[in-house]
C-alpha positions in Angstrom: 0.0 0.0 0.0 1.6 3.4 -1.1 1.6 6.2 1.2 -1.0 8.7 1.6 0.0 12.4 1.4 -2.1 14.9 3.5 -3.1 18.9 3.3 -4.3 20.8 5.8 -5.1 24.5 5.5 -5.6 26.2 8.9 -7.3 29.9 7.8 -9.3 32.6 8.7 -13.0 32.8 8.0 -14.8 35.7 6.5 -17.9 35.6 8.3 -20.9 34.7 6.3 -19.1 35.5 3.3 -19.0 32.5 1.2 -17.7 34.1 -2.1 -14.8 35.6 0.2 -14.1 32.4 1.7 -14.1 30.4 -1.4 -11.9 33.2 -2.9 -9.5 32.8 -0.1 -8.8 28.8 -1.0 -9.0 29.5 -3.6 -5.3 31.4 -3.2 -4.1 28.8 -0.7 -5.0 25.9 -3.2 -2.6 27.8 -5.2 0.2 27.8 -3.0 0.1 23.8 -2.4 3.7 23.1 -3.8 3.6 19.9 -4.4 1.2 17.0 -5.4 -1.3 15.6 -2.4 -4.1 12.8 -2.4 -6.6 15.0 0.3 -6.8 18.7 1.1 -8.9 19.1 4.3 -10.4 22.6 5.2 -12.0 23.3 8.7 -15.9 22.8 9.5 -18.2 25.7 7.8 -15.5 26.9 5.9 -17.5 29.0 3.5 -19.4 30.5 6.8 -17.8 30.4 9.9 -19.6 28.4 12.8 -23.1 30.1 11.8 -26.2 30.2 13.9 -28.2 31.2 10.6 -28.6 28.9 8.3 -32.4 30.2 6.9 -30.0 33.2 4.9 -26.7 31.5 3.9 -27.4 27.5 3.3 -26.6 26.2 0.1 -28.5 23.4 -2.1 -26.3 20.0 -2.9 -25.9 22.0 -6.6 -25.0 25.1 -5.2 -22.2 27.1 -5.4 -20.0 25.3 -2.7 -20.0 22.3 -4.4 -19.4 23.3 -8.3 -16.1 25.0 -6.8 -15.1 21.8 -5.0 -15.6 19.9 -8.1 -13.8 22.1 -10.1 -10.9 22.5 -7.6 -10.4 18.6 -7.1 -10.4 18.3 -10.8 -7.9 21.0 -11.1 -5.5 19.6 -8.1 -6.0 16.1 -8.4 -6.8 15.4 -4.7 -10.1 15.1 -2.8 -11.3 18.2 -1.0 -13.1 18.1 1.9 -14.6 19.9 5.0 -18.1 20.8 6.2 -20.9 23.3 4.6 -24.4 24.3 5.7 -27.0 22.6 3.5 -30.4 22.9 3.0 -32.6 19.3 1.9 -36.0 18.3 1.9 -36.6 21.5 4.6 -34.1 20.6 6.6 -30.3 22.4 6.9 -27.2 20.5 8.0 -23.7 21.0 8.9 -22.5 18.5 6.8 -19.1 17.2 5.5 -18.4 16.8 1.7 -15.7 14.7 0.2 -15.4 15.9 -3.4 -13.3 13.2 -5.7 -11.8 14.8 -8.4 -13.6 12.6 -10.6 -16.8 15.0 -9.5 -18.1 12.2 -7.5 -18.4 12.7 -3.4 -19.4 11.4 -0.5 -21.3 13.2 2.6 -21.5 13.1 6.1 -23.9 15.1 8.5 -22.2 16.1 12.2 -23.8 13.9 14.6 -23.3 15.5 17.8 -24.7 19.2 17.6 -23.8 21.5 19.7 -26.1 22.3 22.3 -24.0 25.0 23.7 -24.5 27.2 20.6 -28.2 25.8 20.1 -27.0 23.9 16.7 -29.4 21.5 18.0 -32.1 24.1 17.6 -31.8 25.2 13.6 -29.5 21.6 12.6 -30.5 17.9 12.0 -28.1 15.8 13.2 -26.4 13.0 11.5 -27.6 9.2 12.0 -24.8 7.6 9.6 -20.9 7.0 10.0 -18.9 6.8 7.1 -15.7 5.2 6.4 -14.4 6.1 2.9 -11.8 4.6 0.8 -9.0 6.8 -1.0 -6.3 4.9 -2.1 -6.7 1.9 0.0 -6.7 3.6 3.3 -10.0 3.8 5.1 -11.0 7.0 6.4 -13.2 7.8 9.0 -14.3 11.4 8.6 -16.1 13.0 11.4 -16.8 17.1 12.7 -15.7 19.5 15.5 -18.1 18.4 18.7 -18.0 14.9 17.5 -14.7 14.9 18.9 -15.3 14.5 22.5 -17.6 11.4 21.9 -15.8 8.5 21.7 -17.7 5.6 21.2 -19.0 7.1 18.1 -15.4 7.7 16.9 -14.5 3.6 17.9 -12.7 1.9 15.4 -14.5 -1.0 14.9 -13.6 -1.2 11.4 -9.9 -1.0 11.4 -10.0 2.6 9.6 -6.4 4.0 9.4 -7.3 8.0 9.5 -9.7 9.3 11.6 -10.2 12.9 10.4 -12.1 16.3 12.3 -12.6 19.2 10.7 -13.5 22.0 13.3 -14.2 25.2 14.2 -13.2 24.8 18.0 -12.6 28.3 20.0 -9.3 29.5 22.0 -10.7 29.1 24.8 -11.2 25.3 24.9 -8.2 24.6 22.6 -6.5 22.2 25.6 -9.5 20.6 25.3 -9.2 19.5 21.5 -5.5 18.8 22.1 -5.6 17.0 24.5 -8.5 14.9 22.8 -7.0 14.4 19.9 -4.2 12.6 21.1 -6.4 10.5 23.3 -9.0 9.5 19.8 -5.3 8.6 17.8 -4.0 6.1 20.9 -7.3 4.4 21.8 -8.2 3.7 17.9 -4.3 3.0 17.0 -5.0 5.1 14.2 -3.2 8.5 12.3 -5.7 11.5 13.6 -5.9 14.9 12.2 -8.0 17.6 13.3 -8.2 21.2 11.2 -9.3 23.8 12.9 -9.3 27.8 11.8 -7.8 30.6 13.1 -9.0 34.3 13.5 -12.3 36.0 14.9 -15.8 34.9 14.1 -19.3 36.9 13.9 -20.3 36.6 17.2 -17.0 37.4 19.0 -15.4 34.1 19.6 -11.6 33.8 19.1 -9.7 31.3 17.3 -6.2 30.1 17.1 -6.0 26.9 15.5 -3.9 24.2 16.6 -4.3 22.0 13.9 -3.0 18.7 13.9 -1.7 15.6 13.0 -0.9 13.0 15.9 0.2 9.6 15.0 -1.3 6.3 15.8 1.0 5.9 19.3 0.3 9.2 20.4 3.1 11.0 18.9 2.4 14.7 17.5 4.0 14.3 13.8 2.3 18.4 13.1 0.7 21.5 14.8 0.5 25.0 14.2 -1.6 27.5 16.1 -2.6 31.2 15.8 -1.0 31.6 12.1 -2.8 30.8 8.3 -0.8 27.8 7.7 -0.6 25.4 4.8 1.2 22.1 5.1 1.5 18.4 3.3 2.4 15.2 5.6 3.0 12.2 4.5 1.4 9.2 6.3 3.3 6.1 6.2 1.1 2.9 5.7 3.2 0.3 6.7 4.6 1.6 9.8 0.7 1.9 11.6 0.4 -1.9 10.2 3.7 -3.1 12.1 2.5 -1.0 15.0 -1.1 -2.5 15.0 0.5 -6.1 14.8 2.7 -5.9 17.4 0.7 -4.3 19.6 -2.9 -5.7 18.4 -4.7 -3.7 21.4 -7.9 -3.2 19.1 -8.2 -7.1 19.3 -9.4 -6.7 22.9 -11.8 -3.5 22.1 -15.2 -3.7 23.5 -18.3 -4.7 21.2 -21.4 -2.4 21.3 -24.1 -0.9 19.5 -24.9 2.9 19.1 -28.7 3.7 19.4 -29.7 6.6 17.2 
């Protein structure tokens, strides 16, 4: 199995400005440097963490996701992090994962956060995905998700387990902290990309995106700074890991009620 090659871009959010935001990846797509097999962007990233999804919500043929079609064509890599979508009546805070083949895969944030109200104007997610690129099995999950684990469990022997966020200053030890803890309990590479700056209702933002490998070790992290970087995950090394110390063997077996 060949290695998987990894971009995350941790920037600012214009707030409610999707045509801003879009422009701005637009620029840091543009400054990738070399070639990579998945760009991640944070959770909203055409919005900020928004409250109002009635005026800014997009349709599945919207804007948003022409652009990430186009773009994954045009880089060669999957795209992915979380818009606000509209279906049936309902919105969602929902996570796309544009091939560059035009062809995608979605997943709608499970655990909303009731701090904010995003229970209130959201529908949460019934549905965990694990998604294939390249051989390696992806779990793909957002922001609040993160301090849940049994819905992050690897029962499925996924190698990546993937958060996009937009996770404030203030609680950053907190995503840290958990990060590390999600990549040694699942024995798997976990990367979680957050944004950085000031949002629309005040709340600061500093980043700390990273990468943590599958023993805990922090391979990437960056905070307070607009930061684009590429990291190469190493396939082989989290097998020999996962075979000599086979601790997922001994997991507990359980059922999530939605």
């Amino acid at each position: 199995m060949k290695n998987l090659k990894v971009t995350t871009i941790q920037s600012t959010l214009s707030w409610e400005d999707r045509d801003t935001n879009l422009k701005n990846f637009s620029t840091h797509f543009d400054n990738i440097s070399e070639p990579t097999d998945l760009i991640i962007l944070p959770e909203m990233f055409t919005t900020g963490f928004s409250m109002n999804p009635n005026s800014i919500a997009e349709k599945m043929d919207g804007p948003t996701m022409q652009w990430m079609a186009v773009n994954a064509s045009k880089k060669n890599a999957v795209i992915t992090g979380s818009i606000i979508i509209e279906e049936n009546g309902k919105f969602y805070n929902r996570l796309i994962w544009m091939r560059p083949d035009e062809t995608y895969e979605t997943y709608n944030k499970r655990h909303l956060f009731t701090l904010a109200g995003e229970h209130k104007k959201y529908t949460k997610g019934t549905e965990r995905k694990i998604i294939d690129l390249n051989g390696w099995k992806i779990c793909p999950l957002i922001c609040y998700d993160l301090r849940f684990p049994v819905w992050s469990r690897n029962t499925e022997a996924y190698d990546v387990l993937l958060y996009v966020a937009n996770w404030p200053e203030k609680r950053i030890n907190a995503w840290s902290s958990l990060l590390v803890g999600r990549a040694v309990e699942n024995q798997c590479y976990t990367i979680g990309v957050n944004r950085v700056g000031t949002d629309g209702v005040g709340l600061n933002y500093n980043g700390a995106t990273s990468i943590i490998s599958f023993d805990g070790a922090m391979m990437y992290s960056i905070r307070d700074t607009e930061e684009i970087q590429t990291t190469t995950l190493n396939y082989e090394t989290l097998h020999q890991f996962r075979t000599k110390l086979a601790f997922l063997d001994d997991r507990d077996h359980f059922s999530v009620e939605i």
